[in-house]
NUVO-429761 format. One record per residue (C-alpha): residue number from 1; z, x, y; residue in one letter. Coordinates in nm, 4 decimals. Example, Ala and Ser with C-alpha at 12.3 -4.5 7.8 and 13.67 -1.06 7.14 Angstrom:
<nodes>
+-----+----------+----------+----------+--------+
: num :       pz :       px :       py : residu :
+-----+----------+----------+----------+--------+
:   1 :   0.7800 :   1.2300 :  -0.4500 :      A :
:   2 :   0.7140 :   1.3670 :  -0.1060 :      S :
+-----+----------+----------+----------+--------+
</nodes>
This chain:
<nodes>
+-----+----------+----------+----------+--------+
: num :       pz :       px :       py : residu :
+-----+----------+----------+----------+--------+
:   1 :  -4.3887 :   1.2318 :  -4.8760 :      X :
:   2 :  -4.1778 :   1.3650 :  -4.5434 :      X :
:   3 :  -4.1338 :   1.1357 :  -4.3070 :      X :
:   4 :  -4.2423 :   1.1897 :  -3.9539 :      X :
:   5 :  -3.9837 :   1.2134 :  -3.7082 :      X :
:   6 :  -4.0350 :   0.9623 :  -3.4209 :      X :
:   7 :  -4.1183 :   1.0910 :  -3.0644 :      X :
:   8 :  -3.8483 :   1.2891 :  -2.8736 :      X :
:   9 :  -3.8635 :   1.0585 :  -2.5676 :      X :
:  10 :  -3.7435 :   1.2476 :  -2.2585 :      X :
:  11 :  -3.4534 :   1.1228 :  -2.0790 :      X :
:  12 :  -3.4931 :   1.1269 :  -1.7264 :      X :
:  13 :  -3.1602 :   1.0006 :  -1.5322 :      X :
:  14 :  -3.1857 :   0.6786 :  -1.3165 :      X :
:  15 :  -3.2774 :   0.7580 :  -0.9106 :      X :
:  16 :  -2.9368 :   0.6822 :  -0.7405 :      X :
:  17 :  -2.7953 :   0.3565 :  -0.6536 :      X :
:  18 :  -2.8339 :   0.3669 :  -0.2588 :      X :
:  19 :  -2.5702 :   0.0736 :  -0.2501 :      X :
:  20 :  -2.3507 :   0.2434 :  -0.4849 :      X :
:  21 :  -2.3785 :   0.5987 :  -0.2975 :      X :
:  22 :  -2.2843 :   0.4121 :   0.0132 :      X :
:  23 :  -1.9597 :   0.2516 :  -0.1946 :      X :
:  24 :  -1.8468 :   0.6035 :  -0.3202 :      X :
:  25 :  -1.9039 :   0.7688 :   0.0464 :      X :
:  26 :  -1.7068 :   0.5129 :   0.2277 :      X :
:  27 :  -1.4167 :   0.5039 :  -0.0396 :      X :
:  28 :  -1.4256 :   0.8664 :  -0.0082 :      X :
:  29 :  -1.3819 :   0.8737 :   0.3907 :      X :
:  30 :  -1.1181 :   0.6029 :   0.3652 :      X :
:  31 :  -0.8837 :   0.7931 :   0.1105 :      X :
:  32 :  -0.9427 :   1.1305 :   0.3347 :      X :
:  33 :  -0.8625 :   0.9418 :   0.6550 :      X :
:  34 :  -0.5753 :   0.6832 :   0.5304 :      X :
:  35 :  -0.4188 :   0.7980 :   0.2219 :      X :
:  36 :  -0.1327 :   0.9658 :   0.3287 :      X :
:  37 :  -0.0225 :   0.6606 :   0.6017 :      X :
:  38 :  -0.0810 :   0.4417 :   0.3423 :      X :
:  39 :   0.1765 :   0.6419 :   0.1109 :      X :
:  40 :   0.4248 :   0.6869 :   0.3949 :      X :
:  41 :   0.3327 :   0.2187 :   0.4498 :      X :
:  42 :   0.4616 :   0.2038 :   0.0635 :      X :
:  43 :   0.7280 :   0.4110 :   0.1101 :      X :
:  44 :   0.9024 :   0.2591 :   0.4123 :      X :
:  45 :   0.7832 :  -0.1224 :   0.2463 :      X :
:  46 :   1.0607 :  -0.0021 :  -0.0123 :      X :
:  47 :   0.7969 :   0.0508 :  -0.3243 :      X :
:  48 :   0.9759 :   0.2582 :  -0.5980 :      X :
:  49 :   0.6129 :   0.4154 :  -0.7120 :      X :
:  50 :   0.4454 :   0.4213 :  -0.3417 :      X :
:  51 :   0.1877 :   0.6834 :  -0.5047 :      X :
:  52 :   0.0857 :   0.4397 :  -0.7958 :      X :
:  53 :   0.1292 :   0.1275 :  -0.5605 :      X :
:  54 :  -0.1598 :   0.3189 :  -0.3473 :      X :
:  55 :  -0.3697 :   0.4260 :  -0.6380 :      X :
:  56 :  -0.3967 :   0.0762 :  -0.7442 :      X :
:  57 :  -0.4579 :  -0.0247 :  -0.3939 :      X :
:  58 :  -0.7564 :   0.1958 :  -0.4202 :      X :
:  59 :  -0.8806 :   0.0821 :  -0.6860 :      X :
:  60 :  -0.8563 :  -0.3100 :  -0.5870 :      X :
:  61 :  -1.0742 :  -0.2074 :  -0.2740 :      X :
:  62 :  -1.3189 :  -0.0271 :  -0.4578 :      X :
:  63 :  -1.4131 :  -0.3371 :  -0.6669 :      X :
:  64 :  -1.4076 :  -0.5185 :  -0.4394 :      X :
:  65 :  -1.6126 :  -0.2661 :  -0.1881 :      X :
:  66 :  -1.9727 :  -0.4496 :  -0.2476 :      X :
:  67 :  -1.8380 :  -0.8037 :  -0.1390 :      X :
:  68 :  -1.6528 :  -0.6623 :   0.1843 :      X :
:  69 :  -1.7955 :  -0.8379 :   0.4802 :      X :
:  70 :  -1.7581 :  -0.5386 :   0.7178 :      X :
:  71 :  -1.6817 :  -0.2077 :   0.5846 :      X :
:  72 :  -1.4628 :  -0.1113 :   0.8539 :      X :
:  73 :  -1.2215 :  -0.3691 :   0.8217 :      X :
:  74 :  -1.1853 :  -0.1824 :   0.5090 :      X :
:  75 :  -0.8669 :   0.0336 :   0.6319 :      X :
:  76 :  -0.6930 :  -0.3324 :   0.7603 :      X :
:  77 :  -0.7831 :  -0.4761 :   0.3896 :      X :
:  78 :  -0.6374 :  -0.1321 :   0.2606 :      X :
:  79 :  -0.3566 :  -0.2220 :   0.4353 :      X :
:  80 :  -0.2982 :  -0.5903 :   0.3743 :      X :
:  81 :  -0.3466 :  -0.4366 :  -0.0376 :      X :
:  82 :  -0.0819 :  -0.2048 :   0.0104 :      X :
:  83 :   0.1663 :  -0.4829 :   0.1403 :      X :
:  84 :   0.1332 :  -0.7355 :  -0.1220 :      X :
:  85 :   0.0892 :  -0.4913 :  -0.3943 :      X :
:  86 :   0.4721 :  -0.3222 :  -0.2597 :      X :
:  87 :   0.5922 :  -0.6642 :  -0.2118 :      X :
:  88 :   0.4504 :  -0.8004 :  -0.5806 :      X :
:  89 :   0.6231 :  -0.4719 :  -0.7548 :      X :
:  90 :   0.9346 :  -0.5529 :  -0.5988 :      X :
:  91 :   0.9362 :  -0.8924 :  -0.6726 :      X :
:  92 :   0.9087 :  -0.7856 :  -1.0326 :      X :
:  93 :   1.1491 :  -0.5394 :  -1.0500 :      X :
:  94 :   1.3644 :  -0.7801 :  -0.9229 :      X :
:  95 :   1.3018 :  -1.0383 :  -1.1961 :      X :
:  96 :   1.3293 :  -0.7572 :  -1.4514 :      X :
:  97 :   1.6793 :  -0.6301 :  -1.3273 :      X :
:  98 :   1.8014 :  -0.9891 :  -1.3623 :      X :
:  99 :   1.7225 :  -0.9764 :  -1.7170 :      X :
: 100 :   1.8537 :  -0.6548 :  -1.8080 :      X :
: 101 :   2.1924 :  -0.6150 :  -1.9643 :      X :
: 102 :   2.3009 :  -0.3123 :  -1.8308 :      X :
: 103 :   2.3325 :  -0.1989 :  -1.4587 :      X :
: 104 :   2.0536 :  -0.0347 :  -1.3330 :      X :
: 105 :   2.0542 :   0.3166 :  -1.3005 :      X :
: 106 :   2.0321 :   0.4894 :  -0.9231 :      X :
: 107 :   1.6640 :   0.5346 :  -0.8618 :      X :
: 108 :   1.5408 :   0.8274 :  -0.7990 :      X :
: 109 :   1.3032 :   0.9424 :  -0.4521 :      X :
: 110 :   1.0213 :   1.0724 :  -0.5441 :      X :
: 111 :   0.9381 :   1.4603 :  -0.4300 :      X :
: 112 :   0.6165 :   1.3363 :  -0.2267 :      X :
: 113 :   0.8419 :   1.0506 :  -0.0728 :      X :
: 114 :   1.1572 :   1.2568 :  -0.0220 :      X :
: 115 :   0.8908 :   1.5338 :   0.1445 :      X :
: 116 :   0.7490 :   1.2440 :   0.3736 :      X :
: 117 :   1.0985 :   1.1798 :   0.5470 :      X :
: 118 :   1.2930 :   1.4874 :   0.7229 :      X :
: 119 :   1.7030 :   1.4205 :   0.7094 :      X :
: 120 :   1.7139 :   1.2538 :   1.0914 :      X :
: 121 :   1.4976 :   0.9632 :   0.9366 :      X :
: 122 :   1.7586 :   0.9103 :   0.6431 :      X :
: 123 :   1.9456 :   0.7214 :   0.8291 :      X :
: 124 :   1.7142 :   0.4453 :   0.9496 :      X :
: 125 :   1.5358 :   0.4341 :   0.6537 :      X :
: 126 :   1.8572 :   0.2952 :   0.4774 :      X :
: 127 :   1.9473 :   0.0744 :   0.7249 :      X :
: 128 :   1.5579 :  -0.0316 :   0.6696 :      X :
: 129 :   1.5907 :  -0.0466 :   0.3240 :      X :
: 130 :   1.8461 :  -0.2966 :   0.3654 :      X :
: 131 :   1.6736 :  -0.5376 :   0.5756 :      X :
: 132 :   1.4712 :  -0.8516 :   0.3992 :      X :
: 133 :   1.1459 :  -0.7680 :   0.2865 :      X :
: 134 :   0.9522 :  -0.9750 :   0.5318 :      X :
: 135 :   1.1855 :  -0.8261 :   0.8316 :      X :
: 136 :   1.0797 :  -0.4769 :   0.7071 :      X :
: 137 :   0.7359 :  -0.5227 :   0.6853 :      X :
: 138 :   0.7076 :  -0.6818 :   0.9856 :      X :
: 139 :   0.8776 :  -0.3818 :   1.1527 :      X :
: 140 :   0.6819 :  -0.1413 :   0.9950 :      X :
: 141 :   0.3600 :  -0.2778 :   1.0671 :      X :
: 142 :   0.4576 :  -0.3075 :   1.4248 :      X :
: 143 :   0.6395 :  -0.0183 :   1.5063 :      X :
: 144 :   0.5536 :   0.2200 :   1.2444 :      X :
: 145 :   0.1633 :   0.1801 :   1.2354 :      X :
: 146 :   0.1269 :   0.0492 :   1.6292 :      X :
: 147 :  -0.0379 :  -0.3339 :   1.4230 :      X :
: 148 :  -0.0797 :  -0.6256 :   1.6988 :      X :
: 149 :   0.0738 :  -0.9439 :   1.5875 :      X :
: 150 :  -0.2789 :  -1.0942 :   1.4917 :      X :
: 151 :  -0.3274 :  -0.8055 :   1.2623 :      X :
: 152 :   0.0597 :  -0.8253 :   1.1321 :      X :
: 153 :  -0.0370 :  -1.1654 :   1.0569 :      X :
: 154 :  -0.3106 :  -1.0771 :   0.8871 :      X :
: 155 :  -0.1837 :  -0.8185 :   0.6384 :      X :
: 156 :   0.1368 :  -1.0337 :   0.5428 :      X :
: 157 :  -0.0390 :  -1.3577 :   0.4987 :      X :
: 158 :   0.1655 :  -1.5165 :   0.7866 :      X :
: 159 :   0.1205 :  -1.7069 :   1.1028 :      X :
: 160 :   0.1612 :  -1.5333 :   1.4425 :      X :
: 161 :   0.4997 :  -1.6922 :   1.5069 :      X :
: 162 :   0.6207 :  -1.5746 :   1.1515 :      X :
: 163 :   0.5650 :  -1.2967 :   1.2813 :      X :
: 164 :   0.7778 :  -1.2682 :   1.6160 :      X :
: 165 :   1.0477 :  -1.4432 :   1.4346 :      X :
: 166 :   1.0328 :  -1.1465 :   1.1091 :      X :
: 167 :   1.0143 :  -0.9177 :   1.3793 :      X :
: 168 :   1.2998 :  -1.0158 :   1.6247 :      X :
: 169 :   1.5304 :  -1.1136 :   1.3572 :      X :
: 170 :   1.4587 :  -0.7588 :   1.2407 :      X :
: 171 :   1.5206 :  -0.5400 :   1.5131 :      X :
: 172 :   1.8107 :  -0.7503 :   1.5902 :      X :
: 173 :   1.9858 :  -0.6664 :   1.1955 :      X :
: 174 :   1.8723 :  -0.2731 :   1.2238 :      X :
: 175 :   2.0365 :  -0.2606 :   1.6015 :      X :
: 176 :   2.3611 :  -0.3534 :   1.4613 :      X :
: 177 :   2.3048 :  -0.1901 :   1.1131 :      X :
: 178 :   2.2274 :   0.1416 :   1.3221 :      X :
: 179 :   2.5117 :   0.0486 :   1.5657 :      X :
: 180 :   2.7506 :   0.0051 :   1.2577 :      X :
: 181 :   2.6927 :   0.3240 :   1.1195 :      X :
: 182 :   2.7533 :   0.5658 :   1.4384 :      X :
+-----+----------+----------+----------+--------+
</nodes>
């Protein structure tokens, strides 16, 4: 006796997610509009992978795009992801050269980051690279993407006042690091 096959039931697909449409539109603008700033952020923060440091700063906002209170503080969260993320990666490579026997080799610029900088900017940069963390995210953010101190603040976790001291202390070791070198 065969036995009968049960009914092919139609799959029809699930009407959109209006919520998640809006999520995947608005991710979608924010990469367009602030990827490459937030590359050139990582790069001048000092991150050794800016692209991955970005990628995974993308990622953290789009789980966490449904609990944003106001989707267009999303580029200043973007932002303020981008910072710690540079800062955390550094702080671990750090650690990990510590604990490694031999020296560590010369790192290498990536092609997108070496592309991002033309030779005239070579020279700051270093002198930038050279500053304290803090000090060089606190210029960055000011001078480099126009932040007011309230939004400095902000992104580096930091009181207002941090931030004039970061900043002044700053400008006052690249002035003579810049003076130094000419």
């Amino acid at each position: 006796m065969p036995v009968p096959e049960p009914p092919v039931e139609e799959l029809t697909p699930a009407p959109p997610d209006p919520a998640e449409s809006a999520r995947e539109a608005g991710l979608a603008r924010l990469f367009e509009q602030h990827y490459a700033s937030m590359l050139r952020l990582a790069v001048l923060l000092g991150a050794d992978d800016p692209e991955n440091v970005v990628a995974e700063a993308y990622y953290q906002i789009y789980r966490k795009w449904r609990r944003l209170r106001d989707t267009e503080a999303a580029e200043a969260y973007l932002r303020s992801t981008v910072c710690n993320l540079t800062r955390m990666r550094i702080r671990h490579l750090q650690v990990a050269r510590k604990h490694v026997e031999n020296p560590p080799e010369e790192t290498v610029v990536s092609a997108e980051s070496a592309a991002l900088l033309r030779d005239d900017q070579r020279v700051l940069i270093d002198a930038l690279q050279q500053l304290p963390a803090r000090q060089r995210e606190a210029l960055v953010l000011r001078h480099w993407l126009g932040l007011k101190e309230g939004e400095i603040a902000a992104a580096m976790g930091i009181s207002s006042g941090s931030v004039k001291t970061h900043t002044a202390r700053g400008l006052a070791a690249l002035t003579q690091a810049m003076e130094a070198r000419r």
